[in-house]
N, C-alpha and C positions, 0 to 999 in steps of 0.2 A: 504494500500500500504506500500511495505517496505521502511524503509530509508536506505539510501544509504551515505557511507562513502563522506566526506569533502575532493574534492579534493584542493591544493594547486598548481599551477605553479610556477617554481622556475627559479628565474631570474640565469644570471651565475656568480654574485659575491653574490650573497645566499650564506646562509653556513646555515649546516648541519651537528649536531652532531649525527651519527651512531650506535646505540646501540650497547653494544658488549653483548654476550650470554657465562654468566659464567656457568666453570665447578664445576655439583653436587659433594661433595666427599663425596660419600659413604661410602664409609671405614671408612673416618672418624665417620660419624652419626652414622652407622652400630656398631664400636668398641662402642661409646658412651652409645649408647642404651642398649649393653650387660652389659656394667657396670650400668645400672640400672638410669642412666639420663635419663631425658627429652633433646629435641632439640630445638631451637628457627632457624629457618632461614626465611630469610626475601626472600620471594619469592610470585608468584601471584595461585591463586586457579589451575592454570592450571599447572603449573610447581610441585603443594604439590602432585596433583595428581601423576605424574610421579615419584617423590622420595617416594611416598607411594605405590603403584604399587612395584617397584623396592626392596625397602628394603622389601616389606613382603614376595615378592618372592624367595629373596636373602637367609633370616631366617625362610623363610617357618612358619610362623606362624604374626596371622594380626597385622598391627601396625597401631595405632589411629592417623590422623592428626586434629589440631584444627586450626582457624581460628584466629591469636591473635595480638596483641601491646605489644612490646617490647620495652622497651626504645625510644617510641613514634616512633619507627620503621614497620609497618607490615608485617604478614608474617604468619607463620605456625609455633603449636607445634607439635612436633613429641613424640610419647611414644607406647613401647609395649604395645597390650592391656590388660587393665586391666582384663579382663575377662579369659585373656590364662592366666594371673597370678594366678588369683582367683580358674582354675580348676587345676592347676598347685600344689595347695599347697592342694586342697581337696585331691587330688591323692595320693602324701606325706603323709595324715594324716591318710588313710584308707589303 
């Protein structure tokens, strides 16, 4: 049997803090990446998904996300892949 989410009743002097839902900048990670960085953002598997989606369709060629800690922070590295590098400079060289 599946389980089922915890619900809470909320009295009316409860308080509840609202998550707010920050905006990805792309442009920003996008320039970064062309200049040959890596990106660290602190975001959840489901979210790296959508900025890795987005930027490889953006630069048309795939970009790697890794799973990582960051200044004991979590989140996602971002980096063009190594492998369009890798055929990038065979091509160059031939």
């Amino acid at each position: 049997m599946a389980e089922e989410y915890e619900v809470h009743p909320l009295k009316p002097d409860d308080s509840v803090q609202l998550k707010i839902r920050k905006r990805v900048p792309l442009d920003k990670i996008i320039n970064l990446l062309l200049e040959g960085h890596e990106v660290f953002i602190e975001c959840d598997r489901r979210t790296a998904h959508y900025i890795k989606r987005r930027i490889s369709d953006e630069l048309n060629t795939p970009v790697e996300a890794y799973p990582s800690i960051y200044k004991g922070v979590e989140g996602y590295v971002f980096k063009i892949s190594i492998v369009k590098q890798l055929l990038e400079e065979l091509n160059r060289n031939h």
